[in-house]
C-alpha positions, 0 to 999 in steps of 0.5 A: 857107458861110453867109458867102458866102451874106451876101456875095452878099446885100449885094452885090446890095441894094446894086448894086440901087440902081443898075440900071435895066434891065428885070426879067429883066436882072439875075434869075437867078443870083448871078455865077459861084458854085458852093461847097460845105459843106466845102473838103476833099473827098474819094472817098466824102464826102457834100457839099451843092453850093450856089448861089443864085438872084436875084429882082429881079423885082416878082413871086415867081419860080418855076423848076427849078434842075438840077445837073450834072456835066458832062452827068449830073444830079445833082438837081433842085430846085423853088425859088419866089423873093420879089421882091427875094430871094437864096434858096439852093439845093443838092443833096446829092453823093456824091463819086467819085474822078476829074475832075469839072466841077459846074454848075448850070442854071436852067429853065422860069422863070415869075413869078405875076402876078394869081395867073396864071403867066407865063413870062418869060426869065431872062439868068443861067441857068446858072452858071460851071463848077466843076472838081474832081479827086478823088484816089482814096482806097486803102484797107485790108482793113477800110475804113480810109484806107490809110498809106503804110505799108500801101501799101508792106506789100501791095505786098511781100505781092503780091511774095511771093505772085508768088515763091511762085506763080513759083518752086519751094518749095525757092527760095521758102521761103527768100526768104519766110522772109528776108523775115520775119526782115528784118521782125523784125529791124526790129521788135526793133531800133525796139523797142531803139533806143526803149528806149536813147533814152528812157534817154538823155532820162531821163538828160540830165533828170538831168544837167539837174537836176544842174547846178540843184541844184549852185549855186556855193558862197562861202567866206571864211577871214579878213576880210583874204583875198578870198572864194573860189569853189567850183564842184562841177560836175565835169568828167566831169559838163559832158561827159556831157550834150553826148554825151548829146545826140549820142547822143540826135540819131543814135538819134532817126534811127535811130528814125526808119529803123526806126519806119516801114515805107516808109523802112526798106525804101526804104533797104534798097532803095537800099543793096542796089541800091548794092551791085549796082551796085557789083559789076556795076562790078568785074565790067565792069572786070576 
């Protein structure tokens, strides 16, 4: 933000150099700049908007800087600005979810001369609009940023709560509890898969470390026999670790399907919606 703010600085001692005009011409606004003290907003932030203001006056400018979204004010700010100074101002915003167009409006600009206040008409009063949208941010029982895994487990919680409230006990007692056991079933499958796949990591470490330590080895019978090369490496051993490695891809997607709540059901989904179809399709075709 502070880089900005020199930016501007520079910009206008130096197109200074060349105006000509009145006064008021060029006092008011820096062109079109509304930012921010940080680039990633989100619902529930607390920012500081900023802009800056121009005096290319001989006299101290004093004024009221208002900041708005769209017609609603934001705050208002008194600012009293040196001749020949960019001064800065801002305004704290807690950020809501939803469209918002941020700006921000010079009023009752006045400069000091003999002591006496003067009003005088400034060309730049208002800023260019900045447009914003802010997502809505879900969140947990506890306040906490929502995952997609919560998401996906509280819309199946809502789901159950709608089956038990719909249908009778002896209907959706039994769904519930199919519902736990497939949860289950998925926790103590991620917790196999991620046990095997540790065991084959650690076992292509050991195939790895095998093949450093097995070094060729030279022999020499007589001074009229060639040198003759032994490799200890057996075949067994050059096998095992491109399995290893195949056993290690399909279990890390396994881990993958069962490690993540979203997926894993998602899958589910899809798989039970192929098999409907696919009945629905013997059905029609007898």
């Amino acid at each position: 933000m502070k880089k900005y703010f020199i930016f501007f600085i520079l910009i206008y001692l130096f197109s200074s150099l060349y105006v000509s005009a009145a006064e008021t011409t060029s006092t008011g606004f820096i062109p079109g700049q509304i930012w921010y003290s940080k680039d990633a907003i989100v619902e529930g932030d607390t920012v500081n908007i900023y802009t800056a203001v121009w005096n290319n006056a001989s006299s101290s400018l004093s004024a009221k800087v208002e900041f708005y979204d769209q017609n609603v004010i934001l705050g208002t700010r008194d600012v009293i600005v040196a001749p020949q100074e960019l001064k800065e101002v801002s305004v704290s915003w807690k950020v809501t979810a939803g469209d918002h167009v941020i700006s921000a409006k010079i009023i009752s600009p006045s400069i000091t001369v003999s002591g006496k206040k003067q009003t005088i008409t400034v060309n730049n009063t208002l800023t260019e609009t900045s447009r914003k949208f802010i997502p809505v941010v879900i969140k947990t029982i506890n306040g906490d940023p929502a995952t997609g895994s919560d998401i996906i487990k509280n819309q199946i919680d809502k789901a159950t709560s709608g089956i038990e409230g719909i249908l009778p006990d002896s209907v959706s007692s039994p769904i519930t509890k199919n519902l736990d056991v497939v949860s289950a079933f998925r926790e103590e499958t991620y917790a196999s898969i991620s046990k095997m796949k540790d065991e084959t990591k650690k076992t292509i470490e050991a195939l790895s470390a095998k093949e450093k330590a097995e070094t060729p080895s030279t022999t020499k019978t007589n001074t009229n026999t060639k040198p003759t090369t032994t490799v200890k490496t057996s075949t067994d051993d050059a096998m095992k670790k491109p399995i290893a490695y195949v056993k290690l891809f399909f279990l890390s997607i396994l881990s993958f399907i069962f490690g993540s709540k979203l997926v894993f059901y998602a899958l589910c989904i899809f798989i039970v919606f192929l098999i409907i179809r696919w009945i629905y399709n013997r059905l029609r075709n007898r």
